[in-house]
N, CA, C and O atoms as CSV, one atom per row, in Angstrom:
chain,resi,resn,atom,element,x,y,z
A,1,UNK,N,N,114.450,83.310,3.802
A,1,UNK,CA,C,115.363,83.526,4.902
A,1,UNK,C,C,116.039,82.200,5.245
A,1,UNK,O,O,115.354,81.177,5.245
A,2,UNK,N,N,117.353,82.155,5.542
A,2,UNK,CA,C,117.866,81.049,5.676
A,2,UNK,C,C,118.918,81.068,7.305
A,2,UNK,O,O,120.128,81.287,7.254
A,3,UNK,N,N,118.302,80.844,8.420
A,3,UNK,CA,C,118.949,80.652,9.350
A,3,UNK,C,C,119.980,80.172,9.757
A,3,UNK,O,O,119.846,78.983,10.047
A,4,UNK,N,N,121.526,80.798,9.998
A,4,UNK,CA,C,122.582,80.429,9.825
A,4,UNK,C,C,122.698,79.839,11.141
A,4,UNK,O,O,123.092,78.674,11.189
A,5,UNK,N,N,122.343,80.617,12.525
A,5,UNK,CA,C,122.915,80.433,13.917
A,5,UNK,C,C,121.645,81.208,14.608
A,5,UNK,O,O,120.861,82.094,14.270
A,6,UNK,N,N,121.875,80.385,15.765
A,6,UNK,CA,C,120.864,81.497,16.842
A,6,UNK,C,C,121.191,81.065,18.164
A,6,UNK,O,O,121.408,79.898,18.490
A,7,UNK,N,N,121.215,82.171,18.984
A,7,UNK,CA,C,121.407,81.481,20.446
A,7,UNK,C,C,120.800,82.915,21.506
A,7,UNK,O,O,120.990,84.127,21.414
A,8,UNK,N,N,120.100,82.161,22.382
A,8,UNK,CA,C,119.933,83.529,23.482
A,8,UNK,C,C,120.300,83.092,24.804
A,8,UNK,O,O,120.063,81.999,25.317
A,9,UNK,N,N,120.936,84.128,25.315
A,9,UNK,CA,C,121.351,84.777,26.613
A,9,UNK,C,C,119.684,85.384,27.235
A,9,UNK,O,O,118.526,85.590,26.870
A,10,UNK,N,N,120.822,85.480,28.697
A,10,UNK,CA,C,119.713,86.473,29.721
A,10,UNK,C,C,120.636,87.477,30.023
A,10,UNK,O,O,121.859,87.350,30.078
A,11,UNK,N,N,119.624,89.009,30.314
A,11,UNK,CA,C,120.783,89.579,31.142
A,11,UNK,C,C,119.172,90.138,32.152
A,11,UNK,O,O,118.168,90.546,31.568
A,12,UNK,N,N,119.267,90.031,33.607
A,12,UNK,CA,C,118.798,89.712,34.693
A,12,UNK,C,C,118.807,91.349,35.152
A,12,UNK,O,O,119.854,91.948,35.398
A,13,UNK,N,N,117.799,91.813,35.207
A,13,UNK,CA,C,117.558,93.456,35.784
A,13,UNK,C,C,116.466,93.589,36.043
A,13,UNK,O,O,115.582,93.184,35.288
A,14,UNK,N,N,116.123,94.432,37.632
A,14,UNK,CA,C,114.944,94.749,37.461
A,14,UNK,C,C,114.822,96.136,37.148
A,14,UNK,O,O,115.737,96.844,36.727
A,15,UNK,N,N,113.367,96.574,37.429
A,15,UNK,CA,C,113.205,98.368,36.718
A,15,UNK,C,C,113.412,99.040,37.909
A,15,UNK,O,O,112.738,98.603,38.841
A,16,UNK,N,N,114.239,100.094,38.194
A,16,UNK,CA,C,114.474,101.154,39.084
A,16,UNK,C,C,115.527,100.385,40.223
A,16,UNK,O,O,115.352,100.514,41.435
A,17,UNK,N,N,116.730,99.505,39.584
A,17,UNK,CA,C,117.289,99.129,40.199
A,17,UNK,C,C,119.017,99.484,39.313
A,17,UNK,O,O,118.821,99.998,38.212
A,18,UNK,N,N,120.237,99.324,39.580
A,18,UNK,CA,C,121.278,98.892,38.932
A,18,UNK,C,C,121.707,98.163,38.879
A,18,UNK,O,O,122.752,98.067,38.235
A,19,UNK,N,N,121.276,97.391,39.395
A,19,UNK,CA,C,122.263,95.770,39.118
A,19,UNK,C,C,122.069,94.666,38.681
A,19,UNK,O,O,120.893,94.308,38.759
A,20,UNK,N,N,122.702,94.020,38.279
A,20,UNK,CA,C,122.412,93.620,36.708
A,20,UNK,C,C,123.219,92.345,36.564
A,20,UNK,O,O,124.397,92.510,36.881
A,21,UNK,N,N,122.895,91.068,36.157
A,21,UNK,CA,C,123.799,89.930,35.900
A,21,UNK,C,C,122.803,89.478,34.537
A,21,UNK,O,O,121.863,89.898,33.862
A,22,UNK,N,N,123.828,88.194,34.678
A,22,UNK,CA,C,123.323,87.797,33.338
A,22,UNK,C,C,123.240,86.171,33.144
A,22,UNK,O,O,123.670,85.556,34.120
A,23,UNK,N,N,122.890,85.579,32.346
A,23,UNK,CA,C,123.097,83.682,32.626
A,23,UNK,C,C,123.123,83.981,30.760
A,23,UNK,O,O,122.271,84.499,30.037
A,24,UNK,N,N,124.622,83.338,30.408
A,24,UNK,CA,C,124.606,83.078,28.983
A,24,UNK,C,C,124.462,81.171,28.799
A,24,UNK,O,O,124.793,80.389,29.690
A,25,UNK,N,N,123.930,80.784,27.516
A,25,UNK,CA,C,123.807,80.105,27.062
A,25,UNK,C,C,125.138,79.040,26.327
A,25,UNK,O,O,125.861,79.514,25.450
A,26,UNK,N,N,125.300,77.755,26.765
A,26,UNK,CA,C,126.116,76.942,26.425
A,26,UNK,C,C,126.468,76.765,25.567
A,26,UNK,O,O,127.674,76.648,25.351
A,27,UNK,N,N,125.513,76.660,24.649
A,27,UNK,CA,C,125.428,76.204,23.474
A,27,UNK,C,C,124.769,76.655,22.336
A,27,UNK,O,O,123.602,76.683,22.725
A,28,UNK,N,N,124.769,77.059,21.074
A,28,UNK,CA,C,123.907,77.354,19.802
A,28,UNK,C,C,122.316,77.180,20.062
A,28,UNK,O,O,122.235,76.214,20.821
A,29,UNK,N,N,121.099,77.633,19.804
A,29,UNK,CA,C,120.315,76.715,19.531
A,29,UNK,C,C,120.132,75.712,18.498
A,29,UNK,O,O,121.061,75.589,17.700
A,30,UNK,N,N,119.079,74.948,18.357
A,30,UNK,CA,C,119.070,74.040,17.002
A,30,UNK,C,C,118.330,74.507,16.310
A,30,UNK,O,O,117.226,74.918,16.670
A,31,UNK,N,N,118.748,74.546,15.219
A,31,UNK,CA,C,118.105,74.868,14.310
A,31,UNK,C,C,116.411,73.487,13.551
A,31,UNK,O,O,116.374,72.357,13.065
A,32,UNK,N,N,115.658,74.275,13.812
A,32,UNK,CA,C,114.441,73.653,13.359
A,32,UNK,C,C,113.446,74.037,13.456
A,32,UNK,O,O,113.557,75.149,13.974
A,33,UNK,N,N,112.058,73.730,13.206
A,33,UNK,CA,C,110.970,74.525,12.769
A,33,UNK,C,C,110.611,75.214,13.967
A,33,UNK,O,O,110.082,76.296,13.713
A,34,UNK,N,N,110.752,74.874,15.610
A,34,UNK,CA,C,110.799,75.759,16.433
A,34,UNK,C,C,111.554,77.370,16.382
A,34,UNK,O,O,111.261,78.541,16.623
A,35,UNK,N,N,112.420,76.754,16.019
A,35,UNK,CA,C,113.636,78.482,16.022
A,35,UNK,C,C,113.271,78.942,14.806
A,35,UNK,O,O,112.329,79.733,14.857
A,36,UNK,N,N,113.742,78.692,13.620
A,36,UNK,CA,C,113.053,79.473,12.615
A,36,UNK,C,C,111.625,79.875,13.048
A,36,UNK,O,O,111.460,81.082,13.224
A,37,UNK,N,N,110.575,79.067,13.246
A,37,UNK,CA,C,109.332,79.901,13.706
A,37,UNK,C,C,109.702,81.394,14.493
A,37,UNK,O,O,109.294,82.498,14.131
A,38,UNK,N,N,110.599,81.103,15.681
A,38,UNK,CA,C,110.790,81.941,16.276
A,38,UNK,C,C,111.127,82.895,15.379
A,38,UNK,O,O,110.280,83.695,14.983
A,39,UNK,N,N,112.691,82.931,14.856
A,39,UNK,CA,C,113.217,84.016,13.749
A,39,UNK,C,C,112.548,84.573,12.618
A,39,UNK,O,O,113.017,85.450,11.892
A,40,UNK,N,N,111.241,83.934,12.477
A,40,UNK,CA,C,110.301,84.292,11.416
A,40,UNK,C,C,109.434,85.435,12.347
A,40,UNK,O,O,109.123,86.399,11.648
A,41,UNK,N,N,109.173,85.499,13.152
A,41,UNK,CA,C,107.895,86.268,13.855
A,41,UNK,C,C,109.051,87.516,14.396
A,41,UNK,O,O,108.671,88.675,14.233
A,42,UNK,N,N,110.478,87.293,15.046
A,42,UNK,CA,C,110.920,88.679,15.281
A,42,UNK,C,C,111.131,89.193,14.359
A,42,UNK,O,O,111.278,90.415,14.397
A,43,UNK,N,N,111.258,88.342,12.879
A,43,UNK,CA,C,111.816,89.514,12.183
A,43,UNK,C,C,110.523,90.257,11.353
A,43,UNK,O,O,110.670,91.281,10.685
A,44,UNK,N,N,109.440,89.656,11.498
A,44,UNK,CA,C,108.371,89.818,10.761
A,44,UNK,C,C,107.724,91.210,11.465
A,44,UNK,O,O,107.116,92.144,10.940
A,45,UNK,N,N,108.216,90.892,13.274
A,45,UNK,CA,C,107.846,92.291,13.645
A,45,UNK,C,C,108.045,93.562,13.598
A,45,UNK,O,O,107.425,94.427,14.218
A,46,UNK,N,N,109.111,93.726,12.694
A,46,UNK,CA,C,109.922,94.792,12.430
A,46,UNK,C,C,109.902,95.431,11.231
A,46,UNK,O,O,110.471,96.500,11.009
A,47,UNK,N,N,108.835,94.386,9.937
A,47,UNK,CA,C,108.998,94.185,8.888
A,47,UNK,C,C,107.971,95.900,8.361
A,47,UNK,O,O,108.253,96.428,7.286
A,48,UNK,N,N,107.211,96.330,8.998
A,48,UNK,CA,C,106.720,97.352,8.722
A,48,UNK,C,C,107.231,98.611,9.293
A,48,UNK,O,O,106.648,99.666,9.041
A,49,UNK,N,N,108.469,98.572,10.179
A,49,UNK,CA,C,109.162,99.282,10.698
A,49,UNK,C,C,109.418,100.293,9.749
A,49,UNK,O,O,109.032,99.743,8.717
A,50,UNK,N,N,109.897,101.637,9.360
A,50,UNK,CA,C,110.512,102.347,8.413
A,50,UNK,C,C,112.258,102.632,8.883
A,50,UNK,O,O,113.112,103.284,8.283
A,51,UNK,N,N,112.345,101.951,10.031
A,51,UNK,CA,C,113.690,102.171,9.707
A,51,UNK,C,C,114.169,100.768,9.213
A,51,UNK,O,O,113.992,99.714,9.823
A,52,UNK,N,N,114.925,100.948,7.782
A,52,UNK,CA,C,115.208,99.853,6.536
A,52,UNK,C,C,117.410,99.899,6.765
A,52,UNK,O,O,117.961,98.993,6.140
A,53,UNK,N,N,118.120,100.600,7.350
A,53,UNK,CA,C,119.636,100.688,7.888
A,53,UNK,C,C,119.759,101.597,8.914
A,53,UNK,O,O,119.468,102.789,9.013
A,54,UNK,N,N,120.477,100.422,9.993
A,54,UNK,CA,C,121.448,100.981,10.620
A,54,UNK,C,C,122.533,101.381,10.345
A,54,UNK,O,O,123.237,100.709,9.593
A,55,UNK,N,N,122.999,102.623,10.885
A,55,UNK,CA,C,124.437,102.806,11.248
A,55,UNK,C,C,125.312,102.992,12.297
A,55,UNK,O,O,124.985,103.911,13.047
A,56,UNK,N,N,126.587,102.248,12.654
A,56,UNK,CA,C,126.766,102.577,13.781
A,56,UNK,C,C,127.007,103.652,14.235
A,56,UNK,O,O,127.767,104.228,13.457
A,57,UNK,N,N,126.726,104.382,15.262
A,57,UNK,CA,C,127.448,105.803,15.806
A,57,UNK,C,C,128.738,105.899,16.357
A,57,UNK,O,O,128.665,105.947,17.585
A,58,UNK,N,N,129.778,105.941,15.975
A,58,UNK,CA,C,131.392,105.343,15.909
A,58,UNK,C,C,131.389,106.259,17.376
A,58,UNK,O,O,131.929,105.735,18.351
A,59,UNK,N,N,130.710,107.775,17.539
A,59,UNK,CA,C,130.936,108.649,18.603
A,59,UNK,C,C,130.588,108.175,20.289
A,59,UNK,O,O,131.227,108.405,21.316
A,60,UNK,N,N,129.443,107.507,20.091
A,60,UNK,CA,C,128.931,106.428,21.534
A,60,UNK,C,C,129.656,106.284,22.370
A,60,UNK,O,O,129.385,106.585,23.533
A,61,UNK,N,N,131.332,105.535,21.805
A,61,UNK,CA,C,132.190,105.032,22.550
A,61,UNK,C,C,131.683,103.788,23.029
A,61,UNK,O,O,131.958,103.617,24.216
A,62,UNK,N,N,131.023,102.848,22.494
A,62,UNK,CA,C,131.014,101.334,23.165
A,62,UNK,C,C,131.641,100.385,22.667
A,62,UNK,O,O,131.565,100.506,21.444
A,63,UNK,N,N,132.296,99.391,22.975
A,63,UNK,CA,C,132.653,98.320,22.022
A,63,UNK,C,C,131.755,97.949,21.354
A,63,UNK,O,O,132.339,98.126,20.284
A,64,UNK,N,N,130.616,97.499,21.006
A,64,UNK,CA,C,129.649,96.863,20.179
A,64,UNK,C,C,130.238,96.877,18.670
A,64,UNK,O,O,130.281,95.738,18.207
A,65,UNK,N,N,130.660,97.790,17.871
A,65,UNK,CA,C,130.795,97.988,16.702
A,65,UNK,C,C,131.911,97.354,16.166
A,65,UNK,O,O,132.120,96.940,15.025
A,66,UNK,N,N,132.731,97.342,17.373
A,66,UNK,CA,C,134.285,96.407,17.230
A,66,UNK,C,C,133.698,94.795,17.104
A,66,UNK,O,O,133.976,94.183,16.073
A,67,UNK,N,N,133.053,94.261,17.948
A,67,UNK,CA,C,132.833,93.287,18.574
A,67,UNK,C,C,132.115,91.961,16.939
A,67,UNK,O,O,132.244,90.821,16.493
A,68,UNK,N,N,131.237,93.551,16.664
A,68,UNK,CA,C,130.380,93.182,15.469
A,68,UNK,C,C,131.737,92.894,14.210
A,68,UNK,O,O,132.072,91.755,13.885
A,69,UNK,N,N,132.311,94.025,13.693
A,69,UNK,CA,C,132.970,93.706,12.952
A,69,UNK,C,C,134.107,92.919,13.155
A,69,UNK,O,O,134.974,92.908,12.281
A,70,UNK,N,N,134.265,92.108,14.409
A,70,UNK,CA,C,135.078,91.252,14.496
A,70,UNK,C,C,134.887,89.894,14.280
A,70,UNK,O,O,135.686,88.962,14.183
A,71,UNK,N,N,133.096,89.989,14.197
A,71,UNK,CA,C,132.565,88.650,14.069
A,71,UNK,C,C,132.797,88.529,12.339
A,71,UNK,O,O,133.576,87.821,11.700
A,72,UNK,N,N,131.824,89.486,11.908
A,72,UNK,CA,C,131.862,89.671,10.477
A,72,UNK,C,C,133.229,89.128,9.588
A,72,UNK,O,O,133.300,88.098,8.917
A,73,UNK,N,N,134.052,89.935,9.760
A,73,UNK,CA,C,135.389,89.577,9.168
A,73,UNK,C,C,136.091,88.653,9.862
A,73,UNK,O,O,137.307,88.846,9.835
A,74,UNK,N,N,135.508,87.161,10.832
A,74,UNK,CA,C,135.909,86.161,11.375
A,74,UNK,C,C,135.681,85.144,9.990
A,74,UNK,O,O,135.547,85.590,8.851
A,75,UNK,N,N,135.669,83.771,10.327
A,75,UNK,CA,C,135.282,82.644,9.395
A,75,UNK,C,C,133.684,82.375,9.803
A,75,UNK,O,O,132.919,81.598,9.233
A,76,UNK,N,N,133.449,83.064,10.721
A,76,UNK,CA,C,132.148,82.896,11.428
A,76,UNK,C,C,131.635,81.553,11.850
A,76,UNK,O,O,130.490,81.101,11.804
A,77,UNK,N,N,132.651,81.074,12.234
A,77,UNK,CA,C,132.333,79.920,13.039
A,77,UNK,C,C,131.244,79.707,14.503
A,77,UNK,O,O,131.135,80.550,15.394
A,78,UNK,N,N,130.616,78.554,14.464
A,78,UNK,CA,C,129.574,78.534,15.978
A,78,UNK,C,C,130.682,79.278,16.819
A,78,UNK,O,O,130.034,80.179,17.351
A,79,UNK,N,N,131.656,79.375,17.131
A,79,UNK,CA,C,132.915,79.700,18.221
A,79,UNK,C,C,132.736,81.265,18.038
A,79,UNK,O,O,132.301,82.111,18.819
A,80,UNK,N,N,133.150,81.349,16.931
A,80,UNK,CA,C,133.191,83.024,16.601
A,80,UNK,C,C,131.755,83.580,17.111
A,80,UNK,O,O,131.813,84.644,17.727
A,81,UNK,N,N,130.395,82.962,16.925
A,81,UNK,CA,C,129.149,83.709,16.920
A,81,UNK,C,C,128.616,84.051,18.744
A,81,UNK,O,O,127.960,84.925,19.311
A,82,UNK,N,N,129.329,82.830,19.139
A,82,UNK,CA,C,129.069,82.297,20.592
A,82,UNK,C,C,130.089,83.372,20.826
A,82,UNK,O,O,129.378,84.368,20.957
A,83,UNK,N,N,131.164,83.709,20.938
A,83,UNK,CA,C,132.261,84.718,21.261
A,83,UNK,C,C,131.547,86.706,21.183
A,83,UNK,O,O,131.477,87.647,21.974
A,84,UNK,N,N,131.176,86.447,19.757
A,84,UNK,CA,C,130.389,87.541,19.659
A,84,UNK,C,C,129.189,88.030,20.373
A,84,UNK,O,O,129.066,89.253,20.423
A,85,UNK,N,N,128.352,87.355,20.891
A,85,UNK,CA,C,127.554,87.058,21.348
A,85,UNK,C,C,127.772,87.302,23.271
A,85,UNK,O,O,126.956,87.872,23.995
A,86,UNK,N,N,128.594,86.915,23.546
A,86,UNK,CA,C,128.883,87.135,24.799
A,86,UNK,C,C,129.972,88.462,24.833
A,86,UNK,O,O,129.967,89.199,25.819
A,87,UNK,N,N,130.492,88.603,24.194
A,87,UNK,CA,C,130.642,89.993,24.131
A,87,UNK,C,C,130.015,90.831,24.178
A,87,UNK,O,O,130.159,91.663,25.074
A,88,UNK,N,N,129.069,90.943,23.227
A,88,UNK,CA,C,127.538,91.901,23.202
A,88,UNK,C,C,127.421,91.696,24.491
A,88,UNK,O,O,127.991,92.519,25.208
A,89,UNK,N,N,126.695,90.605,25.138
A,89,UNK,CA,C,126.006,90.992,26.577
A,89,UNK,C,C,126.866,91.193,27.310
A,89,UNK,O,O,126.243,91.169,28.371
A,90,UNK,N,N,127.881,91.384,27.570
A,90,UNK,CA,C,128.501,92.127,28.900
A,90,UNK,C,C,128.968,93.819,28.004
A,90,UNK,O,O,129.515,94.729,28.627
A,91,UNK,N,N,128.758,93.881,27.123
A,91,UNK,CA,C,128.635,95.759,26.795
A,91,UNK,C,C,127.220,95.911,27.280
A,91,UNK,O,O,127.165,96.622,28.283
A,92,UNK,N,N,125.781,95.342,26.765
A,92,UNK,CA,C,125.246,95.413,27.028
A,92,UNK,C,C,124.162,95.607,28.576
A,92,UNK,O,O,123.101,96.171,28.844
A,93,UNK,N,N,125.370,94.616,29.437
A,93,UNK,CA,C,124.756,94.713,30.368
A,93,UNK,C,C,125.627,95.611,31.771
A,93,UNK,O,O,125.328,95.670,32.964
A,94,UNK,N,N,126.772,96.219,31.007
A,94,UNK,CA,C,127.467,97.488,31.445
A,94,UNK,C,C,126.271,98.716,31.205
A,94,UNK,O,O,125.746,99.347,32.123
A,95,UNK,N,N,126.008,98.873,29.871
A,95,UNK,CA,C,124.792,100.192,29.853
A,95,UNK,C,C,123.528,100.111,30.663
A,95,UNK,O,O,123.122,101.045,31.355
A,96,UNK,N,N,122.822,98.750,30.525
A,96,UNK,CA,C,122.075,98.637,31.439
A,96,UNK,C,C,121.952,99.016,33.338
A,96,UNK,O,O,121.065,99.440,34.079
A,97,UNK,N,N,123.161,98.645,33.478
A,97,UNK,CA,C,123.281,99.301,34.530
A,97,UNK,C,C,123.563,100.698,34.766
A,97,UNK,O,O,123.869,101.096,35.890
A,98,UNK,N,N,123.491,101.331,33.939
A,98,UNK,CA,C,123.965,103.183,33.969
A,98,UNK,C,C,122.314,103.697,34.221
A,98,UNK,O,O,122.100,104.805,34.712
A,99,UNK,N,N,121.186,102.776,33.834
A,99,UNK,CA,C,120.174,103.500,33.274
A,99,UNK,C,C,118.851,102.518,34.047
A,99,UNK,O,O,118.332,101.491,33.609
A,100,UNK,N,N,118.545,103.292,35.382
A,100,UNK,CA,C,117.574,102.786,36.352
A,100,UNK,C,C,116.592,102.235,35.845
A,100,UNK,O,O,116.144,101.329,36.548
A,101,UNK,N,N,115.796,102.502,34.416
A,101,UNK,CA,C,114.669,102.630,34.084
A,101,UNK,C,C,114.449,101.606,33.699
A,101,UNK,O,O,113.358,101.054,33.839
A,102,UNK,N,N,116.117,100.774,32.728
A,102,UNK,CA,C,115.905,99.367,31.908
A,102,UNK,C,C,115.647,98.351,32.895
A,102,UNK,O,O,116.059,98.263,34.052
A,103,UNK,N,N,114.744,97.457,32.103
A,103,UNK,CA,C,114.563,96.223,32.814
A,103,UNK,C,C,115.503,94.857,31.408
A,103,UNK,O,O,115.725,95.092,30.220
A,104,UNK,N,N,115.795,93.683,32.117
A,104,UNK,CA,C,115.936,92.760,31.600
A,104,UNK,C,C,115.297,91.747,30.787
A,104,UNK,O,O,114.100,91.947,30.579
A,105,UNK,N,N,115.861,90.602,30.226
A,105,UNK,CA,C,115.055,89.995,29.288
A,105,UNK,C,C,116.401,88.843,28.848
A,105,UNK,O,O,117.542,88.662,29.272
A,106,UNK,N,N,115.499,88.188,27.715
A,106,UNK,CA,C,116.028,87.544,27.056
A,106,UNK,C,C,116.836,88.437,25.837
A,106,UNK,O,O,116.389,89.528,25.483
A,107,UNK,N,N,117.975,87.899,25.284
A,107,UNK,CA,C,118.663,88.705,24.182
A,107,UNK,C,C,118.700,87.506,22.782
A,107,UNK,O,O,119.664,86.751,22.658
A,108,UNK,N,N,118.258,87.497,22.414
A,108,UNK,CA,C,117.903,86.370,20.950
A,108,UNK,C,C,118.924,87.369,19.898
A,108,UNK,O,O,118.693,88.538,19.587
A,109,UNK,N,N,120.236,86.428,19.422
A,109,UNK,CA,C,120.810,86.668,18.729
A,109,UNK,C,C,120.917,85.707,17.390
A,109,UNK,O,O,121.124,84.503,17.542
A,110,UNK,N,N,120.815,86.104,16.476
A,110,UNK,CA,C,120.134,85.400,14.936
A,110,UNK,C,C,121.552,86.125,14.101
A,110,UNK,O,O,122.014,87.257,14.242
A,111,UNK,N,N,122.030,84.955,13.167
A,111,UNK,CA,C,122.661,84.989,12.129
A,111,UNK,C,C,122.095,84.371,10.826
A,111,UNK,O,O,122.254,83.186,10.533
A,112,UNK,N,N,121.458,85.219,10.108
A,112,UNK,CA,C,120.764,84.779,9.155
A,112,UNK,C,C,121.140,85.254,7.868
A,112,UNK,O,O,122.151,85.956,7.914
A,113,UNK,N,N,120.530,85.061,6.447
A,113,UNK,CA,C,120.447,85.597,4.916
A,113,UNK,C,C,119.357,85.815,4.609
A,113,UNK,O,O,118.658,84.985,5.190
A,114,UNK,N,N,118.632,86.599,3.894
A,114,UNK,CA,C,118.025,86.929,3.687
A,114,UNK,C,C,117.734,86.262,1.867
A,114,UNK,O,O,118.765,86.148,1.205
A,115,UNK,N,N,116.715,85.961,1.336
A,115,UNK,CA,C,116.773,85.439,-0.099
A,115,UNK,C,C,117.326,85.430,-0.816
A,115,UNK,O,O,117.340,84.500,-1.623
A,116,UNK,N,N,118.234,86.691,-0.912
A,116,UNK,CA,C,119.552,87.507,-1.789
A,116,UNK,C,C,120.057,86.901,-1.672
A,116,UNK,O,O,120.671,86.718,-2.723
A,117,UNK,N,N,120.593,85.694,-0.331
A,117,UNK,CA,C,121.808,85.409,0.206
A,117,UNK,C,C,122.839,86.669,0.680
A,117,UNK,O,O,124.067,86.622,0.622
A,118,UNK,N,N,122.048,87.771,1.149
A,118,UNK,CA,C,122.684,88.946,2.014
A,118,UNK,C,C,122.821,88.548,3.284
A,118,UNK,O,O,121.844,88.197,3.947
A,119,UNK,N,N,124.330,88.563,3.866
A,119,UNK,CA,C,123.905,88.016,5.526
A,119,UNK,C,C,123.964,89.203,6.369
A,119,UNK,O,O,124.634,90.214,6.160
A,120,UNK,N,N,123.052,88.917,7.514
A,120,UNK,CA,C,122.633,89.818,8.705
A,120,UNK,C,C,122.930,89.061,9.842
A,120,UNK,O,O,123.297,87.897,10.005
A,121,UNK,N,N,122.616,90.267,10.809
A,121,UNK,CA,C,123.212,89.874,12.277
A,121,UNK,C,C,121.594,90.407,12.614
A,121,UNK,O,O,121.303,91.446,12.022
A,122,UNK,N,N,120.517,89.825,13.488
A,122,UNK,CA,C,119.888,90.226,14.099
A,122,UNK,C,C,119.552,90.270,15.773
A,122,UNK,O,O,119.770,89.153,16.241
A,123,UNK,N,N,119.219,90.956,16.510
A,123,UNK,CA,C,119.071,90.783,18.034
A,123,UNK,C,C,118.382,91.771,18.622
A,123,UNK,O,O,118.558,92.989,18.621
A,124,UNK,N,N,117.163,90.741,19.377
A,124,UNK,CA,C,115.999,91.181,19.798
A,124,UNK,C,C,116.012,90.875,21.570
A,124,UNK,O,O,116.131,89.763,22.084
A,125,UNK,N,N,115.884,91.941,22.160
A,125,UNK,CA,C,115.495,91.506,23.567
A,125,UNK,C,C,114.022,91.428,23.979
A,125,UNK,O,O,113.177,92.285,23.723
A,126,UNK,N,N,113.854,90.456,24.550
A,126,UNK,CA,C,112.233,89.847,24.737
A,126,UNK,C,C,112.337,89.829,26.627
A,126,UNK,O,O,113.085,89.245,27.411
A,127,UNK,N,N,111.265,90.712,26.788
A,127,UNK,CA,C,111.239,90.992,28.444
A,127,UNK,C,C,111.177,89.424,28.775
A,127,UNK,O,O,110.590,88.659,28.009
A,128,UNK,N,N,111.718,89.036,29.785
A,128,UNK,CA,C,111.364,87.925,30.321
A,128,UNK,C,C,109.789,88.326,31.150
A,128,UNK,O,O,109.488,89.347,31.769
A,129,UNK,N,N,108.769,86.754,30.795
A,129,UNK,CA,C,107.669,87.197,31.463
A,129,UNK,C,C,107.611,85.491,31.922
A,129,UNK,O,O,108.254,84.590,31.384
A,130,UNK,N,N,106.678,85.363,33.035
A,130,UNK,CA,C,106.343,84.432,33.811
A,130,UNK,C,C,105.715,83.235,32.386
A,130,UNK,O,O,104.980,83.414,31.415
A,131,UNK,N,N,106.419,82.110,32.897
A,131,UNK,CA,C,105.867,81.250,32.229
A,131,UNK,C,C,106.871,81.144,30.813
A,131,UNK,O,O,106.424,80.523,29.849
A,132,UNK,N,N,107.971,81.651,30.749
A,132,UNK,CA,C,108.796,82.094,29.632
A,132,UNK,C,C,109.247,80.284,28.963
A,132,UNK,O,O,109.666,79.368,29.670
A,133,UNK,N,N,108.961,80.216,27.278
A,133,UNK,CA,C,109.649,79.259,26.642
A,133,UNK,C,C,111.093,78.881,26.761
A,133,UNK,O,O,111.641,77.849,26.373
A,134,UNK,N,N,111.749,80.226,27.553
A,134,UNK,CA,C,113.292,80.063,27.283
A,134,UNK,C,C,113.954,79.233,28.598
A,134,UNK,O,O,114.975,78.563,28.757
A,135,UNK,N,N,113.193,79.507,29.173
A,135,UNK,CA,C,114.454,79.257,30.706
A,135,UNK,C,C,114.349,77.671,30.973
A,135,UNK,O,O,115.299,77.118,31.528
A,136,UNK,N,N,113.566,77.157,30.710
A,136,UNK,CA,C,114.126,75.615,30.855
A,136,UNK,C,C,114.618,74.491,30.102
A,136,UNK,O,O,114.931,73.363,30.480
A,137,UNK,N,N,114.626,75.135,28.714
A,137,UNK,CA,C,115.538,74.644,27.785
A,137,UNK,C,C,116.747,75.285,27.701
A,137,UNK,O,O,117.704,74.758,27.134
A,138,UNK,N,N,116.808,76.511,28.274
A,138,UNK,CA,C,117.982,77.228,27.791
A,138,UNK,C,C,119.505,77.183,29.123
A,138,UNK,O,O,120.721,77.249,28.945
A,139,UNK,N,N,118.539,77.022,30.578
A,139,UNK,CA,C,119.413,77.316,31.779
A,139,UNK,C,C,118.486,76.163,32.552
A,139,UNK,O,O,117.403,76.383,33.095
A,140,UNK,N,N,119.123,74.978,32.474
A,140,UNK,CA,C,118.818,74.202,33.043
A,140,UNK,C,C,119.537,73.353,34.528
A,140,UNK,O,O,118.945,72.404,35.043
């Protein structure tokens, strides 16, 4: 696996509430044995998963699918990923608010290859919990 980009956002919700903000991130993370560690363990958690493709559901009606293939067919620059990226969380944190039940978290967005040199888009939301690695390196 070869880590292209990574950066995480917050989007700020509690459970049985609607409202919803968010604190995005300045900057890329860095890439180094911290973050790859990281990108090694989300993706490892998934790795026995049986679902092996997504597809998008064009019927949904969300931007997400635009947003994605706008990154994709960009030069994929840090600009472009950071652009993409904050796009996602404000679709994201439009649905969130439709739906009392979601709670918030961190949103870890990963641009990676895989051995093939196949590239992927990955993104994992991690509940924020007390004592969290992210918030004082990330929103300082």
């Amino acid at each position: 696996m070869e880590l292209n980009k990574l950066i995480v956002h917050q989007v700020i919700k509690e459970q049985k509430s609607k409202e919803t903000d968010r604190k995005f991130s300045k900057e890329l993370t860095v890439i180094d044995a911290n973050s790859r560690g990281l990108t090694n363990t989300l993706l490892n958690s998934y790795k026995d998963d049986k679902t092996q493709l997504g597809i998008f559901n064009i019927g949904n009606h969300t931007k997400f699918p635009d947003y994605y293939s706008n990154y994709i067919n960009s030069e994929r620059t840090d600009e472009d990923f950071i652009e993409f990226t904050r796009d996602a969380m404000v679709g994201l944190e439009h649905l969130m608010s439709r739906e009392t039940m979601s709670k918030g978290g961190y949103v870890v967005f990963i641009d990676y290859k895989q051995n093939d040199g196949q590239p992927f888009i990955g993104i994992f939301l991690i509940r924020k919990t007390k004592g969290s690695i992210f918030e004082p390196v990330l929103f300082p």
